[in-house]
RODO-2510 file (C-alpha; in nm, 4 decimals, decimal comma):
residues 262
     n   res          X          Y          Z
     1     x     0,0000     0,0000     0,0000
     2     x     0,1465     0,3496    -0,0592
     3     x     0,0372     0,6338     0,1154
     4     x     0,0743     1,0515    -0,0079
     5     x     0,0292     1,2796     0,2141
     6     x    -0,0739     1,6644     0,1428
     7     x    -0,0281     1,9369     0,3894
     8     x    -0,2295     2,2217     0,3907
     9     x    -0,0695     2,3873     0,7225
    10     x    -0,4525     2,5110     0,8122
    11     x    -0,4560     2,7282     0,5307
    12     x    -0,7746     2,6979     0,3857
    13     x    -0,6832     2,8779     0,0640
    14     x    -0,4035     2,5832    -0,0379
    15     x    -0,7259     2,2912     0,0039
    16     x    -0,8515     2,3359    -0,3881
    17     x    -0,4561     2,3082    -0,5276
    18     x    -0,4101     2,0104    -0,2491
    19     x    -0,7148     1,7737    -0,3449
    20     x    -0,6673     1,8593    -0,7369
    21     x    -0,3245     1,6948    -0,6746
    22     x    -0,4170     1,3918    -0,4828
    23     x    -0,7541     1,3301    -0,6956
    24     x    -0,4767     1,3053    -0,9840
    25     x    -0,3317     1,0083    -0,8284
    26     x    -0,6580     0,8625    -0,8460
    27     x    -0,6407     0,6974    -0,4752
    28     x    -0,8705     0,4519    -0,3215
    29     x    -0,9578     0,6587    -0,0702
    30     x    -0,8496     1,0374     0,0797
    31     x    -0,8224     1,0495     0,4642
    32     x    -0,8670     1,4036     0,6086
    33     x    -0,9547     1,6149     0,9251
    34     x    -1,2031     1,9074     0,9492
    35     x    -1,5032     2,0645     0,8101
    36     x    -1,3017     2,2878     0,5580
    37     x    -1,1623     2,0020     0,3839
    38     x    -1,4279     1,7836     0,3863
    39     x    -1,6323     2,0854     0,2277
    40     x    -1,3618     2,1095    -0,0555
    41     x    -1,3422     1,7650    -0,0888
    42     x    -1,7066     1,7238    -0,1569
    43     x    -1,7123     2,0089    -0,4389
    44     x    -1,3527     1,8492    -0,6146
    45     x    -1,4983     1,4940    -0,6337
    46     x    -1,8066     1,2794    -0,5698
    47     x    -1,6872     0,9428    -0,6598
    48     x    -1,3809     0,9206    -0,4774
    49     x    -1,4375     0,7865    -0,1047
    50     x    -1,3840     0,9968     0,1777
    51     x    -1,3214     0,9515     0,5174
    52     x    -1,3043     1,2432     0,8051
    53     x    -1,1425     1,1901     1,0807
    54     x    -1,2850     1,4593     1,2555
    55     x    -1,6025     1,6550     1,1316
    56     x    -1,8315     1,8788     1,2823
    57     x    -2,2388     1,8364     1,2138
    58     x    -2,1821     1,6153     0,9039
    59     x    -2,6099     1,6303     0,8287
    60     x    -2,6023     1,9954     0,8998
    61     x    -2,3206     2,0525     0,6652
    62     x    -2,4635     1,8629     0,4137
    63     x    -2,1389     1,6115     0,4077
    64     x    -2,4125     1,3135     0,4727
    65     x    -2,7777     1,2338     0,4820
    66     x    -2,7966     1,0560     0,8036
    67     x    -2,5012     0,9368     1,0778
    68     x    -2,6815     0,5792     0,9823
    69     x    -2,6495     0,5850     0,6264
    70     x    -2,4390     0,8379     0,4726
    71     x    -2,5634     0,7857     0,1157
    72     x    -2,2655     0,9490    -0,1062
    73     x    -1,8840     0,8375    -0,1035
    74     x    -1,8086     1,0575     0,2643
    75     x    -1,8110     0,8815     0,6156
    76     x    -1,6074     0,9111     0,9011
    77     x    -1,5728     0,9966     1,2538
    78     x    -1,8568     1,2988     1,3740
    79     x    -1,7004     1,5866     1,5994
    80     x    -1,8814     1,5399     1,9497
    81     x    -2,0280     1,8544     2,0350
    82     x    -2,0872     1,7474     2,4010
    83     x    -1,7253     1,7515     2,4543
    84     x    -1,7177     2,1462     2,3170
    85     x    -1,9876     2,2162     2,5487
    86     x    -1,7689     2,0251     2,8217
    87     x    -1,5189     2,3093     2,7635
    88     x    -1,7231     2,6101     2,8805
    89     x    -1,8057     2,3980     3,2037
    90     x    -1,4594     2,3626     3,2203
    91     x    -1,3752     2,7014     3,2371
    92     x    -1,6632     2,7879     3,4900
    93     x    -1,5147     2,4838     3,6926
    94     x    -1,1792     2,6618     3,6760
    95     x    -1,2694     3,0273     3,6964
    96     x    -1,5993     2,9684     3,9132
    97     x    -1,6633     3,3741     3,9353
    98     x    -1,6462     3,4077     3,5634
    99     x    -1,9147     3,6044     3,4236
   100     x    -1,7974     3,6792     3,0412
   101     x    -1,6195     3,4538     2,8492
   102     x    -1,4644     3,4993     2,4650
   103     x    -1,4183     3,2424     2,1985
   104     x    -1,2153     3,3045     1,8816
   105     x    -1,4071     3,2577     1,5669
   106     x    -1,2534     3,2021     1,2037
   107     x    -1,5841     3,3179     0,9731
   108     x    -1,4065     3,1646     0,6364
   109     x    -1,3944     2,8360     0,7976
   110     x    -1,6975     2,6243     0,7525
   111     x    -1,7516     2,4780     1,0919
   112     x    -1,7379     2,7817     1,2862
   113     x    -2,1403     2,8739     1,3081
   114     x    -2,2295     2,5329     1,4475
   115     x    -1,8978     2,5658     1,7280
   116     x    -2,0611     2,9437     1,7731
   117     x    -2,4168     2,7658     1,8292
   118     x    -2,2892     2,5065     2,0456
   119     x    -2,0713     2,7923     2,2023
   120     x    -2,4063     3,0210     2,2779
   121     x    -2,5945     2,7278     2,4323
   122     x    -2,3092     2,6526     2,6737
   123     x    -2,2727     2,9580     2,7902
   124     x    -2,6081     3,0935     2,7787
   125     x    -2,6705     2,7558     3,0239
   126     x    -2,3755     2,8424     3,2189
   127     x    -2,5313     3,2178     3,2440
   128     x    -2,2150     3,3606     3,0739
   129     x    -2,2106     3,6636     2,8473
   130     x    -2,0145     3,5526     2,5286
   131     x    -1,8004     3,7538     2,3534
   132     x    -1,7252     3,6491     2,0042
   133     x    -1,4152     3,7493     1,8510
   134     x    -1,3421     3,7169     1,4555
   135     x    -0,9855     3,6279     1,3155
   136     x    -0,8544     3,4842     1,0310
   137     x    -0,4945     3,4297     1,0658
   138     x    -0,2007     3,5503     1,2942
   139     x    -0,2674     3,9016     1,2388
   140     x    -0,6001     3,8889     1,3888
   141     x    -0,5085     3,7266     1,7000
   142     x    -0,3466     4,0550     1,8721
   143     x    -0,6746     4,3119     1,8444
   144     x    -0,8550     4,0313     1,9189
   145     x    -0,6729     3,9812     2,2732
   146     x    -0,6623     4,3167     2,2912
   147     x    -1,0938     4,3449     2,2393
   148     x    -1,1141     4,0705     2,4499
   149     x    -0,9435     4,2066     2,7901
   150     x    -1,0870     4,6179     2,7181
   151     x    -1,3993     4,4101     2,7029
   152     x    -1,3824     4,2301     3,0734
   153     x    -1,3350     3,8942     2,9790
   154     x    -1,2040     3,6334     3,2052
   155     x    -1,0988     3,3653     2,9627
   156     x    -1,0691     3,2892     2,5857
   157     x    -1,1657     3,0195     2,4972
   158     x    -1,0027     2,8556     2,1496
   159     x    -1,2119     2,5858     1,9489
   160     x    -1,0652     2,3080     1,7553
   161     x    -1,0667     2,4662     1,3717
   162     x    -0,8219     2,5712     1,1151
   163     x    -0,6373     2,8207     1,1803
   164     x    -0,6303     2,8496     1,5886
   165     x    -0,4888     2,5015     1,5860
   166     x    -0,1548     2,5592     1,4069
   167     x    -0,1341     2,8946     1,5962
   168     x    -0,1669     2,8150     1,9567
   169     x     0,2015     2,9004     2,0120
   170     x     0,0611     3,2630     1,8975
   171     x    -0,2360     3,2432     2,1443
   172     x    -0,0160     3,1177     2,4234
   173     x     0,2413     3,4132     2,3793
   174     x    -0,0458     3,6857     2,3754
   175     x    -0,2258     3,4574     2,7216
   176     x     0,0954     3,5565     2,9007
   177     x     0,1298     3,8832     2,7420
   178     x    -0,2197     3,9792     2,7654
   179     x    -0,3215     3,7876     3,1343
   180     x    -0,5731     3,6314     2,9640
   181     x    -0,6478     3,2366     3,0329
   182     x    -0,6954     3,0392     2,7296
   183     x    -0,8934     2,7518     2,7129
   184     x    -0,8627     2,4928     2,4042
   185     x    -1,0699     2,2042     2,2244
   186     x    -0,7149     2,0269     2,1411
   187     x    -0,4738     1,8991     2,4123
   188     x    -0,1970     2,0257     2,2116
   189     x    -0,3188     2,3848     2,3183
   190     x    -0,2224     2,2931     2,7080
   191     x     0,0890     2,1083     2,5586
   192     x     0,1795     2,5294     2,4590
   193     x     0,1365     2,6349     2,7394
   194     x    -0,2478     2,6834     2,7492
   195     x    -0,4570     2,6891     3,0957
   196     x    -0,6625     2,3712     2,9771
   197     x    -0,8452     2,1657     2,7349
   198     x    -1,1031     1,9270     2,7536
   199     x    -1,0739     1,7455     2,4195
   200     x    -1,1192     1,3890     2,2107
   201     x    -0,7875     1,2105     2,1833
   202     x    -0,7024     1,2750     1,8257
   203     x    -0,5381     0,9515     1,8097
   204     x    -0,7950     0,7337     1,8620
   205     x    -0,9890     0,9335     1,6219
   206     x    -0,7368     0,8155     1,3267
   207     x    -0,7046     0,4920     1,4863
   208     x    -1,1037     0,4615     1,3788
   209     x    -1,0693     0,6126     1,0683
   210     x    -0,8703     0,3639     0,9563
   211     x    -1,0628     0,0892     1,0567
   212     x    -1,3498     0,3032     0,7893
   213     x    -1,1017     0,3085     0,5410
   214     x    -1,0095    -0,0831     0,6069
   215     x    -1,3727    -0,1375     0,5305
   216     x    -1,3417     0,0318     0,1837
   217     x    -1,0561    -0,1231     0,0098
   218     x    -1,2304    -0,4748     0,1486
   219     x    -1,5018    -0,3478    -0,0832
   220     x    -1,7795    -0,1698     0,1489
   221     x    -1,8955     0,1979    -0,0001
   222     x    -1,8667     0,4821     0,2207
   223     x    -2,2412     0,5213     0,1392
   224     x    -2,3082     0,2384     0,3898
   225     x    -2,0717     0,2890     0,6271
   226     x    -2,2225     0,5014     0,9861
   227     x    -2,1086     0,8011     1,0496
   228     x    -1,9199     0,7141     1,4666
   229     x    -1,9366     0,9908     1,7303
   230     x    -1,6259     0,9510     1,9594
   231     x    -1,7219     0,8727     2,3357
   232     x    -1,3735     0,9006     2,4999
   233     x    -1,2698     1,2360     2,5939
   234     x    -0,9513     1,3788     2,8161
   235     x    -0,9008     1,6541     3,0436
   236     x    -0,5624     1,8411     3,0335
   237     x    -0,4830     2,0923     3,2739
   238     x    -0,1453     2,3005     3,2596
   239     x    -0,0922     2,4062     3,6198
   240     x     0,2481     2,5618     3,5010
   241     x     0,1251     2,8345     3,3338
   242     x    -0,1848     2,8628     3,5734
   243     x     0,0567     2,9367     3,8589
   244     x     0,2455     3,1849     3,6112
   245     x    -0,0647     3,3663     3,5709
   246     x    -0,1902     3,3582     3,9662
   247     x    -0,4893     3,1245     3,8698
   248     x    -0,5430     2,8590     4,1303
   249     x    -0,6812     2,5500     4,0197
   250     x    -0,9404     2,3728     4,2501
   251     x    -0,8377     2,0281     4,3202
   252     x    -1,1233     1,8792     4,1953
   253     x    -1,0554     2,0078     3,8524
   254     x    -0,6765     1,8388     3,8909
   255     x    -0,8148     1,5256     4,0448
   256     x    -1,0658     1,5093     3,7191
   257     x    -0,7814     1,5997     3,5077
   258     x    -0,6363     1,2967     3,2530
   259     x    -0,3059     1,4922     3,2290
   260     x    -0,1140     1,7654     3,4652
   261     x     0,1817     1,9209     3,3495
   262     x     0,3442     2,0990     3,6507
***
């Protein structure tokens, strides 16, 4: 078996270029991760199978017509959104007096209004004011700390979409600079130096994806293979750079906590 990868370094721009050049392979299946290239996927080919390892609202999107039978040549593995609203409890959990709370919001990436929804209904249940903050790239991220503390928030929260993933050595730098607490949907946020995350282990993710894409070469379509939802989630908590910034952490939080770096 032979196996191309294509980098797109969260730059949503590079995605039509990218699949042109692996759809010209012709390859049994394409593996990816995120509602951006799933969407770009979907407009480049409809015959090719596809398989996401990480996806949010697949229906709502349009990617599938039901998590039970996809119907098309796309399946995979369904973002959890119960895990995103797990974050904002997080961050009450952690900052218990927290009244306003932003979230950084990418509007030329596809996923972002259903993180936003899930993101108002968590904190609209948590009686939080959200603060929604748009940026694109690295440029953004400054004014955006900058709106975030003249505005009185007590955290920023970063959800798991291109291109706040590849940046979070960015966010981390402005956190300290800025005294602003920064919560992420990836562990590899925390792993920068982030407060915390409360995320799905992206390797088990891929581990299931491949099991999908086992299921294809063997001869199954992607039409009749279920969309999964992942049910395993972890709790990361960086008490590091909490004690840098004069947070305490309550000890149930660390006791709930799947990782601690100290």
């Amino acid at each position: 078996m032979i196996v191309e990868a294509r980098w797109a370094d969260e730059k949503l721009e590079r995605l039509p270029a990218l699949i042109a050049d692996a759809l010209a392979l012709k390859p049994a299946v394409i593996v990816t991760h995120g509602s951006a290239a799933v969407a770009a996927l979907q407009k480049a080919t409809s015959s090719t199978p596809v398989v996401f390892a990480s996806a949010g609202d697949p229906v709502g999107q349009g990617f599938v017509a039901s998590f039970r039978k996809p119907g098309a040549n796309i399946t995979g593995i369904a973002f959890n959104e119960e895990i995103h609203n797990k974050l904002y409890e997080l961050v009450k959990l952690v900052l218990p007096a927290t009244s306003r709370i932003a979230t950084l919001a990418n509007p030329n990436n596809p996923a972002t209004p259903h993180y936003l929804e899930i993101a108002q209904s968590a904190t609209k249940a948590l009686g939080i004011e959200l603060l929604v903050l748009n940026a694109t790239n690295a440029a953004g991220l400054e004014p955006a700390f900058v709106k975030a503390v003249a505005t009185g928030a007590h955290a920023l929260v970063v959800s798991p979409i291109a291109p706040f993933i590849s940046l979070r050595a960015q966010i981390v730098e402005l956190q300290f600079k800025y005294r602003l607490p920064t919560f992420h949907g990836v562990r590899e946020g925390v792993d920068a130096g982030g407060i915390a995350s409360y995320s799905f282990p992206h390797e088990e993710n891929y581990r299931r994806a491949a099991a999908l894409v086992d299921q294809i070469l063997k001869g199954r379509s992607p039409a009749a293979i279920p969309v999964e939802i992942p049910t395993k989630y972890e709790i990361a908590i960086n008490l590091k750079s909490a004690q840098v910034l004069g947070l305490p952490v309550p000890r149930g939080v660390l006791l709930r906590a799947d990782k601690v770096i100290e």
